[in-house]
Structures are given as C-alpha cells and as structure tokens.
MARLO-888261 format. One record per residue (C-alpha): residue number from 1; residue in one letter; x, y, z. Coordinates in Angstrom, 1 decimal, padded with zeros to 4 digits. Example, Ala and Ser with C-alpha at 12.3 -4.5 7.8 and 13.67 -1.06 7.14 Angstrom:
2
(pt 1, A, (012.3, -004.5, 007.8))
(pt 2, S, (013.7, -001.1, 007.1))
***
This chain:
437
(pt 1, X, (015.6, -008.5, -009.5))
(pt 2, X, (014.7, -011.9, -007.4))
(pt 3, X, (014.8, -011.5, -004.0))
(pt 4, X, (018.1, -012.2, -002.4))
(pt 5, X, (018.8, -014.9, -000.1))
(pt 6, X, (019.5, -015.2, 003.8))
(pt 7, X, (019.8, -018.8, 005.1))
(pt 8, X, (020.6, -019.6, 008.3))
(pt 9, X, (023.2, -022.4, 009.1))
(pt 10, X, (024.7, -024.4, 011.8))
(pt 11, X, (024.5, -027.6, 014.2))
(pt 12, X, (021.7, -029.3, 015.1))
(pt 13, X, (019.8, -028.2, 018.4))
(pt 14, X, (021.3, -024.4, 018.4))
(pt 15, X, (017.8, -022.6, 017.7))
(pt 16, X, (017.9, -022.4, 014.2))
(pt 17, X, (014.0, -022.6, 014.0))
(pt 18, X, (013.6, -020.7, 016.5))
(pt 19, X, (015.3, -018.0, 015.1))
(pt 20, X, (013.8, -018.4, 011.7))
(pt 21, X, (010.4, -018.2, 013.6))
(pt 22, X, (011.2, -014.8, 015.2))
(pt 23, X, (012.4, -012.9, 012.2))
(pt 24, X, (009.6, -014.8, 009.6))
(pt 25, X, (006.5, -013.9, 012.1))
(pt 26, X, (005.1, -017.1, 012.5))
(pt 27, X, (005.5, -020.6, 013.8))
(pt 28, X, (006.5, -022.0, 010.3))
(pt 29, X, (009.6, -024.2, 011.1))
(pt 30, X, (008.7, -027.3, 014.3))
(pt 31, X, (010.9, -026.6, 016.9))
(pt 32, X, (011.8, -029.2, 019.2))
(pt 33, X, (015.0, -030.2, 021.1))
(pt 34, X, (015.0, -033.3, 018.9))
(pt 35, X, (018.6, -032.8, 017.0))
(pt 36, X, (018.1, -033.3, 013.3))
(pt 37, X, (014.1, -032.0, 013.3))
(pt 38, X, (014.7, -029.5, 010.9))
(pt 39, X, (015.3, -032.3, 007.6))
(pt 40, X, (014.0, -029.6, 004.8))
(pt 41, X, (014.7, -026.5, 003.8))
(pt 42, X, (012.3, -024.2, 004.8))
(pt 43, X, (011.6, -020.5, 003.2))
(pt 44, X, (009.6, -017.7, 003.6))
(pt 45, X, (009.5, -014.0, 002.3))
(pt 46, X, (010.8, -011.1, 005.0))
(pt 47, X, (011.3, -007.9, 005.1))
(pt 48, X, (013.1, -005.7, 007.1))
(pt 49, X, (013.5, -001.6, 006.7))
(pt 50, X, (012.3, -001.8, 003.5))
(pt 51, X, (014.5, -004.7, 002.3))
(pt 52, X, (012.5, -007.6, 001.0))
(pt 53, X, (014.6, -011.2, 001.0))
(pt 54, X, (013.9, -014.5, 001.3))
(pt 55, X, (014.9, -016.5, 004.4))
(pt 56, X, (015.8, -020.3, 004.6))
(pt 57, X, (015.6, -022.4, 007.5))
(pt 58, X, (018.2, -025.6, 007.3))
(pt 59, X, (018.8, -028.7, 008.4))
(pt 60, X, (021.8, -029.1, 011.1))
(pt 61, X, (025.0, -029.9, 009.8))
(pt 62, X, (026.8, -032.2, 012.1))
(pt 63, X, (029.6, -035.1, 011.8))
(pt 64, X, (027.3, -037.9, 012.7))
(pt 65, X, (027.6, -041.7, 011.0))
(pt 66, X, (023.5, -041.4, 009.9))
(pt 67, X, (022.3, -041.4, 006.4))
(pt 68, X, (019.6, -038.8, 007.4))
(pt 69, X, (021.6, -036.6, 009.3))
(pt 70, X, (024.8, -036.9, 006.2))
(pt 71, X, (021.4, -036.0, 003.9))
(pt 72, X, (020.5, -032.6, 006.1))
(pt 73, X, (024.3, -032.0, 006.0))
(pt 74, X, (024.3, -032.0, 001.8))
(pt 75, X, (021.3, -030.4, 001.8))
(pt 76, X, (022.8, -027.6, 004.0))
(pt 77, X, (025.9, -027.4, 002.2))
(pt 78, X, (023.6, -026.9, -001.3))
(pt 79, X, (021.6, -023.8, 001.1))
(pt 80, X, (025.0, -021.8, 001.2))
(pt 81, X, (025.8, -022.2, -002.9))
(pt 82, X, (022.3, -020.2, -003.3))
(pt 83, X, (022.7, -017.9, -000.5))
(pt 84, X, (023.5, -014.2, -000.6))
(pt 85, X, (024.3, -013.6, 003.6))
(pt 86, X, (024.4, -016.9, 005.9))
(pt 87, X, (024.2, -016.3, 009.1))
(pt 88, X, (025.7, -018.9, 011.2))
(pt 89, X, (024.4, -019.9, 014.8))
(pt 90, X, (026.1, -021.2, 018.1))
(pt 91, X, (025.3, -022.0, 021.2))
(pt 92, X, (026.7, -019.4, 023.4))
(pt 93, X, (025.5, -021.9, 026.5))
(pt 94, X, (028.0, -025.3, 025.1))
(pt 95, X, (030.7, -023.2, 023.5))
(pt 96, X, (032.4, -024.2, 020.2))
(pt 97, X, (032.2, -028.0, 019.2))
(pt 98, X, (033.9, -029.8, 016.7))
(pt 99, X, (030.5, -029.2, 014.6))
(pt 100, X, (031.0, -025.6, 014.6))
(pt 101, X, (034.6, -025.7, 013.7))
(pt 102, X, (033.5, -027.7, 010.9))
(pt 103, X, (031.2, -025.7, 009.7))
(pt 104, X, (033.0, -022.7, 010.2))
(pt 105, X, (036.0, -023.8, 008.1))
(pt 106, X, (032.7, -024.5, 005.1))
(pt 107, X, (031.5, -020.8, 005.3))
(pt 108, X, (035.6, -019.2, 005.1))
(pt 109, X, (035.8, -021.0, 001.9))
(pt 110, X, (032.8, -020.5, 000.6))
(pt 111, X, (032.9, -016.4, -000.2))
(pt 112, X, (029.7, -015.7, 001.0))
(pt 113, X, (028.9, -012.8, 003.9))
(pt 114, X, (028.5, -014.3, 006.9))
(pt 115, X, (027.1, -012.9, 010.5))
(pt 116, X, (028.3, -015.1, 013.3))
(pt 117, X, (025.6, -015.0, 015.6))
(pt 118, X, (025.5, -016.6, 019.3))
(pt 119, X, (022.1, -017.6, 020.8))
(pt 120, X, (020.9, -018.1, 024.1))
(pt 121, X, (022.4, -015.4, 025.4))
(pt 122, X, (020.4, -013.3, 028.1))
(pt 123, X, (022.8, -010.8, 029.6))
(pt 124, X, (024.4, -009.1, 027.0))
(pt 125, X, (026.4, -007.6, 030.1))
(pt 126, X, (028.8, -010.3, 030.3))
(pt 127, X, (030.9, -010.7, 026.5))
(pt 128, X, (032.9, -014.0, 028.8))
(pt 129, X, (030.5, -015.8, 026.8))
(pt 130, X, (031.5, -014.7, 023.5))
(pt 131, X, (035.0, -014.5, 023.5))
(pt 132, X, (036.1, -017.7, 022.6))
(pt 133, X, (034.0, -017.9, 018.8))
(pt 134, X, (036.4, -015.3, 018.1))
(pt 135, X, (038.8, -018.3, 017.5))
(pt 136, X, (036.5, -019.2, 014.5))
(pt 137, X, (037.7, -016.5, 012.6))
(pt 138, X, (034.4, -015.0, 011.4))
(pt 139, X, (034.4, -011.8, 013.0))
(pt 140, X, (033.0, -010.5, 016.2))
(pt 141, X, (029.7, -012.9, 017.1))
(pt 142, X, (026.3, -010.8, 017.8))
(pt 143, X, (024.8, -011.8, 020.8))
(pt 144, X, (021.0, -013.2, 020.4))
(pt 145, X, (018.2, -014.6, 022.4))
(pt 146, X, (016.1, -015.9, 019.5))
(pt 147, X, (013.7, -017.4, 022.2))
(pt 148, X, (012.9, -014.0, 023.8))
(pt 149, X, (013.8, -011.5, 020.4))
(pt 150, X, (016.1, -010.1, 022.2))
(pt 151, X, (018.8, -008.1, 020.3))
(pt 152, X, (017.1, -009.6, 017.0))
(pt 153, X, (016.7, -005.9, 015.7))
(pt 154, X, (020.3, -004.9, 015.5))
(pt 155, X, (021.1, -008.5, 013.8))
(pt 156, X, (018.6, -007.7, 011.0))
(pt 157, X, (020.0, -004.5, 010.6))
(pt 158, X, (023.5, -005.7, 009.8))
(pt 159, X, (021.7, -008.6, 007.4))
(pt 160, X, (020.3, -005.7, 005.7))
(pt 161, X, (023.7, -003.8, 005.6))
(pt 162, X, (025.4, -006.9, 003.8))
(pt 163, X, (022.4, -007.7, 000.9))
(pt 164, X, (023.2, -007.0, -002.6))
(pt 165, X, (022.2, -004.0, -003.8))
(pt 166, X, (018.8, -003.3, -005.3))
(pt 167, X, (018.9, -003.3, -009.2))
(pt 168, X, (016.8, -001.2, -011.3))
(pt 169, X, (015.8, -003.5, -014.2))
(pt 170, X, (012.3, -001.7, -015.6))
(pt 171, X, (013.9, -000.8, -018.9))
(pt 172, X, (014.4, -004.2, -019.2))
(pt 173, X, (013.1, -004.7, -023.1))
(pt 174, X, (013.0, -009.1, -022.7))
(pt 175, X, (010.0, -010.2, -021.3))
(pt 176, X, (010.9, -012.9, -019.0))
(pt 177, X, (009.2, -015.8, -019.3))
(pt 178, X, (009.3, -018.7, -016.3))
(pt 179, X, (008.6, -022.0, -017.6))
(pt 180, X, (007.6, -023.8, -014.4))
(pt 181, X, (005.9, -027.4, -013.6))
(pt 182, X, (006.0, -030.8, -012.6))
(pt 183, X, (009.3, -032.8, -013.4))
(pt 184, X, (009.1, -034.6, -016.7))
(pt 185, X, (005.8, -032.4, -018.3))
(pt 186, X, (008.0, -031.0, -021.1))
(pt 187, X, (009.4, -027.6, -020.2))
(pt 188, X, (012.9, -028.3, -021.3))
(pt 189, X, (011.4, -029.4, -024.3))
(pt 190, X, (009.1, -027.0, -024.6))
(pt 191, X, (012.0, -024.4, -024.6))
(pt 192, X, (014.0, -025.9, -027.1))
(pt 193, X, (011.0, -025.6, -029.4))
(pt 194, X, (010.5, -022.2, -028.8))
(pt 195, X, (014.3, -020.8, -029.4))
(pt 196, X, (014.6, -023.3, -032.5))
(pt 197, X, (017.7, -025.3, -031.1))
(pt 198, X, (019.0, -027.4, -028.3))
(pt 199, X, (020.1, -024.6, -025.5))
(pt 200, X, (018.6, -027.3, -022.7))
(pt 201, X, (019.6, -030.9, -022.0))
(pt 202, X, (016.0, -032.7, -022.9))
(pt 203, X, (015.8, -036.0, -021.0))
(pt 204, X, (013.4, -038.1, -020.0))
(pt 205, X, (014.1, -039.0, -016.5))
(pt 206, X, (012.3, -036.6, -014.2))
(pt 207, X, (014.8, -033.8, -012.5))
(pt 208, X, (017.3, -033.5, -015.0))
(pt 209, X, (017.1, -029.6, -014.9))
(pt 210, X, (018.2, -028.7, -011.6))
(pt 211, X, (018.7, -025.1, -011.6))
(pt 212, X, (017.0, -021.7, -013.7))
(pt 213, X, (018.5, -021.3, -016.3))
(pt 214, X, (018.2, -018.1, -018.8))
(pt 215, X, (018.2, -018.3, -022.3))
(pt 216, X, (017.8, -015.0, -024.3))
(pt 217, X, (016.4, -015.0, -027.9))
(pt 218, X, (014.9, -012.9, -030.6))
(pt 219, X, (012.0, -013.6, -032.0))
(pt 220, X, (011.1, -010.2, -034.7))
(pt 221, X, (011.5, -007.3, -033.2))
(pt 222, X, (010.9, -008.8, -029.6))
(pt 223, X, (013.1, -010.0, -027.5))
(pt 224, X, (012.6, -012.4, -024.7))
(pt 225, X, (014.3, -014.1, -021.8))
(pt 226, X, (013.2, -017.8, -021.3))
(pt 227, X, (013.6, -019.1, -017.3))
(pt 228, X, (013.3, -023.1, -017.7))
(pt 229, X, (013.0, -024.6, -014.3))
(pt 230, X, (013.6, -027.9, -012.4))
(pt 231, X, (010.4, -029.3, -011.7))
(pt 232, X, (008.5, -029.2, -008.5))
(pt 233, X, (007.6, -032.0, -006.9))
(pt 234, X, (005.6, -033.3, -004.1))
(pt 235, X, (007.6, -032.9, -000.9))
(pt 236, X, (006.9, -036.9, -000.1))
(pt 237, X, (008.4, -037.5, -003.9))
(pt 238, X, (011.6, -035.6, -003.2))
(pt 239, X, (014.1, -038.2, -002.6))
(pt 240, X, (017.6, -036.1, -004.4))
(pt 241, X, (018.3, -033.9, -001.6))
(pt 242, X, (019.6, -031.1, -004.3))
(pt 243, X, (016.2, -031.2, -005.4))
(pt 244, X, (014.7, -029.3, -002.5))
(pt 245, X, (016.9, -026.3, -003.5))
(pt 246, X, (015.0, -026.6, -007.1))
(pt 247, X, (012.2, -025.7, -005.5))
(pt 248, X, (013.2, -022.4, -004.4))
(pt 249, X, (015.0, -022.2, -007.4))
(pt 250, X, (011.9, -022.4, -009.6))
(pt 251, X, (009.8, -019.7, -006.7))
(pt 252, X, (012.6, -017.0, -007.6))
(pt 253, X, (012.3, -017.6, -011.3))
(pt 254, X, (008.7, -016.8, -010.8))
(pt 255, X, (009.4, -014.1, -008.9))
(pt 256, X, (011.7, -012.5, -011.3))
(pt 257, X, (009.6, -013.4, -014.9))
(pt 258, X, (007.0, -011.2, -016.0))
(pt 259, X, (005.0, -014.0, -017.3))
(pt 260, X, (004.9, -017.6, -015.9))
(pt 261, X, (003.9, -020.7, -018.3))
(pt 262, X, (002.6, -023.3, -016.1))
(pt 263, X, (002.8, -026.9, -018.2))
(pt 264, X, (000.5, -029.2, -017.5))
(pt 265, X, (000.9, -032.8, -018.8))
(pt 266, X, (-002.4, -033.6, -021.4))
(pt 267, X, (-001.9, -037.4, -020.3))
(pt 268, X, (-002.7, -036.4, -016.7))
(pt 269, X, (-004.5, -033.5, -016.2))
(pt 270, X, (-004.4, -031.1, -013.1))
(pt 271, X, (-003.1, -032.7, -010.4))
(pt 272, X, (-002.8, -031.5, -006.3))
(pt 273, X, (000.4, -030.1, -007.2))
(pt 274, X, (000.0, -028.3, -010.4))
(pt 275, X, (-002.4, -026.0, -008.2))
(pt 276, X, (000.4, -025.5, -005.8))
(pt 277, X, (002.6, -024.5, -008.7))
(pt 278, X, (000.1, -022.0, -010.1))
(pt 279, X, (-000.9, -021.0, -006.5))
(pt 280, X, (002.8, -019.4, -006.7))
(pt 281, X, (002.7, -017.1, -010.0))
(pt 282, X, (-001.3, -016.1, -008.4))
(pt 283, X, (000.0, -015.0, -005.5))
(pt 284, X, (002.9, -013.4, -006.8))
(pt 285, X, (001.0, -011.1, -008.9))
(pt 286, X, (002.2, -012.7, -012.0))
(pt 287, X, (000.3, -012.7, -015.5))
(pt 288, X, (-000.1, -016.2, -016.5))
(pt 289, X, (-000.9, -019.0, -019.2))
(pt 290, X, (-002.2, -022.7, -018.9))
(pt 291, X, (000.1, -025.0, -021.3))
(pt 292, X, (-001.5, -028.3, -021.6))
(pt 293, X, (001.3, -029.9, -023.2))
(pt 294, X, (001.5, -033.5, -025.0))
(pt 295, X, (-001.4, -033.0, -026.2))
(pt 296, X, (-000.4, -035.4, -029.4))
(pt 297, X, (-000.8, -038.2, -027.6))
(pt 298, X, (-004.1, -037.7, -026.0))
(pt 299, X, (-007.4, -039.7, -026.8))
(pt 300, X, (-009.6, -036.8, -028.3))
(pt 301, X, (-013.0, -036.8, -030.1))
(pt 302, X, (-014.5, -033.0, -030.8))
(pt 303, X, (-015.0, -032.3, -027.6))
(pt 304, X, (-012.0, -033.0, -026.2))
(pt 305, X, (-011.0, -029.6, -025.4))
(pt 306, X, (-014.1, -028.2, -024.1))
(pt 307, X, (-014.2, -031.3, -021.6))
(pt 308, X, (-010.5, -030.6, -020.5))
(pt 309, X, (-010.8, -026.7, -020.7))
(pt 310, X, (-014.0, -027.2, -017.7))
(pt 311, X, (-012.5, -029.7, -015.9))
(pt 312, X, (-009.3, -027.1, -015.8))
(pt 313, X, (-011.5, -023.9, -015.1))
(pt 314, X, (-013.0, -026.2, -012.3))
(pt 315, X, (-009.1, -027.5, -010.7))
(pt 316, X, (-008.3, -023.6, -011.4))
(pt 317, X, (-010.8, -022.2, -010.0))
(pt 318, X, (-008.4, -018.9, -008.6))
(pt 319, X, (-007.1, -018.5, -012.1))
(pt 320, X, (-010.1, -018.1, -014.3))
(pt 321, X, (-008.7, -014.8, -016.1))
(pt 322, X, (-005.1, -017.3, -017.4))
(pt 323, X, (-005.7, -018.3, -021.2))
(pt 324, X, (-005.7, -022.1, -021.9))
(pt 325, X, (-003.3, -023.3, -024.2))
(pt 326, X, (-002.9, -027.1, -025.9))
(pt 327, X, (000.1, -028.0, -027.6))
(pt 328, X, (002.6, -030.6, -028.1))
(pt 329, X, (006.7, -029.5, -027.6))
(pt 330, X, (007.4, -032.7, -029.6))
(pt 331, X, (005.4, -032.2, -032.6))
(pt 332, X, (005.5, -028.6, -032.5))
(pt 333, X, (001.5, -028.3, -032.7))
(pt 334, X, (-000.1, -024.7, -031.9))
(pt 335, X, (003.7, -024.0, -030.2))
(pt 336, X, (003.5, -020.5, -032.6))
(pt 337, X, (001.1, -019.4, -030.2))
(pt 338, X, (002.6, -019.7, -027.0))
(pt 339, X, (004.6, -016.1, -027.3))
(pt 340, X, (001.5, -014.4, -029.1))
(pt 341, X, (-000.3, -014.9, -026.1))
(pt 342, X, (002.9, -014.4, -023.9))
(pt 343, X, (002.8, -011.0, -025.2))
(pt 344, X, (-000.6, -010.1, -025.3))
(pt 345, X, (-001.1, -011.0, -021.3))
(pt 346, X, (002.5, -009.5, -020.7))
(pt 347, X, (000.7, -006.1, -022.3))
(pt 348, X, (-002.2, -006.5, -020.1))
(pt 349, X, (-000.7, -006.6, -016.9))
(pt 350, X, (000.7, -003.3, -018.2))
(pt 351, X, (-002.2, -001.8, -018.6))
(pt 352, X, (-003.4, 001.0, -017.2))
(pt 353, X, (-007.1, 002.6, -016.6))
(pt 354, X, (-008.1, 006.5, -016.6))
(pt 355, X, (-009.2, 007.5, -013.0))
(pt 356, X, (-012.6, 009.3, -014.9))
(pt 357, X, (-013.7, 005.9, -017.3))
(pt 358, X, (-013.2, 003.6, -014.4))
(pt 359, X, (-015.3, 005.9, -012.0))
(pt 360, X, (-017.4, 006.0, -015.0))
(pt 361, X, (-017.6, 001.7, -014.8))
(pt 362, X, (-018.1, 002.0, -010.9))
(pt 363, X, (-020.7, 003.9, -011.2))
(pt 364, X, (-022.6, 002.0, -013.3))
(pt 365, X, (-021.7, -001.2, -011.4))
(pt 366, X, (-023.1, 000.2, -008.0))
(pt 367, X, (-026.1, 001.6, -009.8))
(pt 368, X, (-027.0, -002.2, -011.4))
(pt 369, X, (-025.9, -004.1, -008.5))
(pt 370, X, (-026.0, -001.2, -004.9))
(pt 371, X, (-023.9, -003.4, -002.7))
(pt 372, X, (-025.8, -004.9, 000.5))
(pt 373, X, (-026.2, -002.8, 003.8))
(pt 374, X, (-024.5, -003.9, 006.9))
(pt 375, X, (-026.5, -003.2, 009.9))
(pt 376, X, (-028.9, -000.9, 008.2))
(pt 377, X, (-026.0, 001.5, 007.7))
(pt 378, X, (-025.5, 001.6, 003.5))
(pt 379, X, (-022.2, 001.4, 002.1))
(pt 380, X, (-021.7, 004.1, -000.2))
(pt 381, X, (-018.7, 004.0, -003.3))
(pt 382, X, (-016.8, 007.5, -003.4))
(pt 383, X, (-014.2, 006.9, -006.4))
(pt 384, X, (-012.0, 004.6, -007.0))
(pt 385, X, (-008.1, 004.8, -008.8))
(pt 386, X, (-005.4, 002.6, -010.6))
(pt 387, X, (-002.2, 002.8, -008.8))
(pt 388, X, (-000.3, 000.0, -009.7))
(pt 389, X, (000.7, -002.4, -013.0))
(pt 390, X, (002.2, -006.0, -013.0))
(pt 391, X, (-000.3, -006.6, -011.4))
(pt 392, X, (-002.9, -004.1, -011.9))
(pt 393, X, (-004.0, -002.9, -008.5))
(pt 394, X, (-007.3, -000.7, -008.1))
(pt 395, X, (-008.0, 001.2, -004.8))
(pt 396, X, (-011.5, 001.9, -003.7))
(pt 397, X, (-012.3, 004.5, -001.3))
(pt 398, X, (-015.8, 004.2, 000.4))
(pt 399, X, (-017.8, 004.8, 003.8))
(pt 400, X, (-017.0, 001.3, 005.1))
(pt 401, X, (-014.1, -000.7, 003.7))
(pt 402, X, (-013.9, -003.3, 006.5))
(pt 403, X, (-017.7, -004.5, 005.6))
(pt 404, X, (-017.6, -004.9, 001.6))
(pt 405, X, (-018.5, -008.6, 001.5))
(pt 406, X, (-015.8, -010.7, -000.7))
(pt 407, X, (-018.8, -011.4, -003.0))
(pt 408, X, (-019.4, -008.2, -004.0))
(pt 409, X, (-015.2, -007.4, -004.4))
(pt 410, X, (-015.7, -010.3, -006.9))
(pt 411, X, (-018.8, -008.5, -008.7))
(pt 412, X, (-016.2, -005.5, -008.9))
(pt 413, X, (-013.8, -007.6, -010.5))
(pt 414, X, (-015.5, -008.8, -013.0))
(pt 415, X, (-016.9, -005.8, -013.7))
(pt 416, X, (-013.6, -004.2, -014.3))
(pt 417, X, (-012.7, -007.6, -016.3))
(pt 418, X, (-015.6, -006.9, -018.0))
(pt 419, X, (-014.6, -003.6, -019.3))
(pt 420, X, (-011.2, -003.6, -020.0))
(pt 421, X, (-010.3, -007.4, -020.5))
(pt 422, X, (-007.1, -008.1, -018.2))
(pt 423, X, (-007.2, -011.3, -019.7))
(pt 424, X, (-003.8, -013.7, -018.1))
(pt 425, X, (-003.4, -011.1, -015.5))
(pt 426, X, (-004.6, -011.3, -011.8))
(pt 427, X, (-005.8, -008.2, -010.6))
(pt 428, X, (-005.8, -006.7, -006.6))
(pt 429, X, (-008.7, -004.2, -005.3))
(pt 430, X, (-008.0, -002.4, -001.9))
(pt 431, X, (-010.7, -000.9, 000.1))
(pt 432, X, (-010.0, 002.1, 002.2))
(pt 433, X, (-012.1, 004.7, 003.9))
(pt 434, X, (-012.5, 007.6, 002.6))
(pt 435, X, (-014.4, 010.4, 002.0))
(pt 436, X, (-017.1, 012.1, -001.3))
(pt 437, X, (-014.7, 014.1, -003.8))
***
C-alpha cells in the first residue's frame, strides 16, 4: 500500500518547520520568523517504530487580505483532503487566536484524525498553559518543544497509534502500472489507448489530470491496474496551487505501482525535469520503461532512433538497465508493446538468483577483475546472497566492506546484469563484513 500521510497544519509563525525538521532529520523546510515563509508544501519519507509515512510541511493558514497568504491557505486546505493524521500546531506562548479557531472549526469538519499539539512549551510541569486549547474541542493538546525535541517521542508515538493499518496486498494478481511525466506529454492519452476506450478526460491544456486515478483492465489472461497521473512540473511553472498536491500525488502512485512508465515527449527530448521524474521510480526501487511518445510527428531519417536512444542513455545516465520505447498514443504506433515489455521487466524485478550460481558468477568476476587493495591490505570476496525482489537486492559479505571502491560495485553490477539480464529493473548490492564459509 502507498504510504500514508501526516501533514502538519496551523498559523503562520507557530514552528511548523521546525517541527517538520525535527521529526524528518534534517533541515529541509527554511525556518524563519517571517510569517508566510513556508509557501509550498513540503514532504519527506519518515519512519517511526517501524511505521513508514510520509510527512508534509504546509503553508500557514491565516485570515489575512494577501493573495499569497489566501494562496498558502488553499493550498493548506487541499494538504488535509490528502492527509491520513493532521496534526495541528499552536503556540502555547500567544494562546488561541482567531487563526486557530478558524482552523480548528476546518479540521472538526473535515473527518480526519487530528493530534492537537502545543509548541513552545519547556516546562511540561505547569499544564496553565494548555488549558485553554481545550476550548477548541480537539481533545487534550500534547505539549511540545519542537525547537529542543522535547517530548517529540510520545507525539510520534500517538501519530503511529492513529495511521491506517498496514495492508497486505502481495497476492495482488494486477500489475500496477504508474504512468507518470511532464503535463501535456500524453499520459492520459496514452491510457486511453491502452484500455481501448475513453476512462480519462484527454485534453490538451497542461494539468487537466489532477489526481491518480486507477483504471483496472484485462488484457488475456493478465490483468492490470493503470495509475495515470497529473503531470509534474517545474516548481517555478506551478502557478494552480492544487497542483502542488499533484506532485505528491503522482510520488505515491510511484510508490504504490510495480512498474512506472515515464513519457517523454519525442518533440522535446529529456528535459531537467524528466530526470527528476525518473530520479523518483530509481530511487524507489521501481522497474522502469522509457516511453518516447509522439513520436508521429518527429522529423526522422534512419537514424533517428539511434540518435535519440544515445542522447537518452546519455540524459539517463542512472537508468541504463530501463528499455527504450517510441510510440505515438495518437496514432497507436508500437503502443502493443508497451504491456509486453511492462510484463517482461515486471517479471524481472521478481526474479530471483540461486545463492550457489551467483557465488559461481562472483567468483569468476573476482578472478577476471581481483578488486584493488587498500593500503596494501587485499580485499577478499567470501559469498554473496539474494535477499530481496522488487527490487532485487544482493548482499556481499567480504573482509572490508567500507573500502570497495564504487567502481568496482559497478563492475559487480554489471556482472550480475551480465548474467541474468535484470533488464527495466534497478538492482541494490550491500556490502557487509563478514567472514570465509
């Protein structure tokens, strides 16, 4: 299942950042005392006692007469229709304002869990401070210093307690397909070729898709689950504020597909952004196929393809093992093939390897190529085993795992690539020390 959602809400200037800061890790989200700072929605992948979700910073929602600030208040209001727990953030310090009564009469009516929680507070001794957010009728408010971490623990512990619970989908038989890309590069019309009829609005104006949307469909004795997304755009290009929100819609379609088409318009070739796009399904693990689409209306000679299939192994660098496709949604041309190759890299990032016939392949990798020495010390390969699929993930256990060069985890790759194909697939390799069998 896609990873649930935890945004946190409130007025401008309450610590919001801050907060989002100390539970993500890392100084992601500016903090300044500047009210309004925060103008995009900000996310980043948590986890807490074994509970993965994603967490969303958000602009301030106030009741001030300024297009910007009325634009961070939409765009906060579209963070709690996507959210599975809000958590909602006053200042213990200023008390309630008319801002937080507002705010708090949003989050009643909109059904969703939400954890009160009052910052700035530094002696948890003295509850004066938080008896009067009582009056907001959200429940008894959890006393934070987001500046210091204090008391952080216990809030993430009741975060955890209200997420949806964890569903088992392996025997899933649909292989869910995200259709992700630029607005206006043909997904939407891409789908509607693939399922044979018009299940998604087709338009030309760039962001008409604004949320994932599923379509099931049978195709033989497969069956399939097709994820069309709103396009991704630059952030400087993002001028709907709903539109920010399809960008995390279109992260947790990848997260939840088990293969992701990236399009790429044939009139434009790889731009700054498609990379971003496929920088998403790479790092997510995900198996993967290159869709040059509109490829109908592209000047070509007979060595068209070989110049644009270089020029996309060059832009692509990361994703070498992702088949290349050119088609055209409109005309239909080489569309057939999109789900043969779906499948096929769908099966390979199923696929699993014998511990004895790849020991057998590192073996005769180390024996070809010995890897360098470090210091005059050698470092020696003891075996190595698959433990993991989607994607396939191979541990190596050697003498010095710290001091195997990243060109020489490469050589292993390819190796292993080399051998048992993987094609669409990314593939991890972990080094840890261990010891001869």
């Amino acid at each position: 299942m896609a990873k649930p959602i935890v945004a946190i809400v409130g007025r401008p200037n309450v610590g919001k950042s801050t907060l989002f800061n100390r539970i993500a890790g890392g100084r992601v989200a500016i903090v300044e005392n500047t009210p309004g700072v925060t103008r995009d929605r900000i996310y980043r992948d948590t986890e807490w006692s074994g509970r993965q979700f994603i967490l969303v910073d958000t602009g301030g929602i106030a009741q001030i007469d300024d297009p910007l600030i009325k634009q961070v208040r939409y765009q906060a209001k579209q963070a709690l229709e996507q959210a599975d727990v809000i958590l909602f953030l006053v200042d213990a310090r200023t008390g309630i304002t008319s801002d937080d009564e507002e705010i708090a009469n949003l989050l009643r009516r909109s059904g969703r869990p939400v954890i009160l929680v009052a910052n700035k507070v530094e002696d948890f001794s003295d509850q004066s401070l938080l008896n009067e957010f009582y009056s907001l009728g959200l429940g008894d408010p959890i006393p934070i210093s987001a500046a210091h971490g204090l008391n952080t623990g216990d809030l993430l512990d009741k975060v955890v307690e209200l997420l949806p619970e964890e569903v088992d989908d392996e025997e899933e038989k649909a292989t869910k397909i995200a259709v992700v890309g630029r607005p206006n590069v043909g997904k939407s019309s891409l789908v509607n070729r693939l399922i044979g009829e018009e299940r998604v609005i087709v338009s030309d104006i760039p962001g008409t898709t604004r949320d994932a949307i599923d379509t099931y469909f049978r195709k033989g004795d497969k069956e399939y689950i097709l994820i069309d997304t709103a396009g991704i755009r630059r952030k400087s290009r993002i001028s709907v504020s709903t539109e920010h929100y399809s960008v995390l819609r279109a992260l947790r379609a990848i997260e939840r597909a088990d293969v992701v088409l990236l399009i790429i318009d044939g009139t434009e070739g790889v731009t700054e952004q498609d990379k971003k796009i496929a920088g998403y399904g790479h790092e997510k693990g995900k198996a993967s196929i290159i869709v040059v689409n509109k490829w109908d209306i592209v000047d070509k000679d007979d060595k068209t393809i070989i110049r644009y299939t270089e020029a996309i192994r060059d832009q692509l660098s990361f994703m070498a093992y992702a088949p290349i496709l050119f088609i055209s949604a409109l005309t239909g041309q080489r569309v057939n093939r999109v789900l043969e190759n779906v499948d096929a890299v769908a099966e390979e990032a199923y696929k699993r390897v014998s511990t004895s016939i790849l020991n057998n392949i590192l073996q005769e990798a180390v024996i070809l190529t010995p890897p360098p020495s470090v210091k005059g010390q050698k470092i020696k390969f003891y075996y190595a085993t698959q433990v993991k699929i989607k994607p396939p993930t191979f541990v190596f256990f050697t003498n010095r795992p710290d001091d195997v060069h990243f060109s020489y985890k490469r050589y292993l790759e390819n190796q292993i690539r080399q051998a048992f194909g993987f094609e669409g697939t990314p593939i991890n390799l972990i080094f840890r020390r261990g010891r001869e069998r």
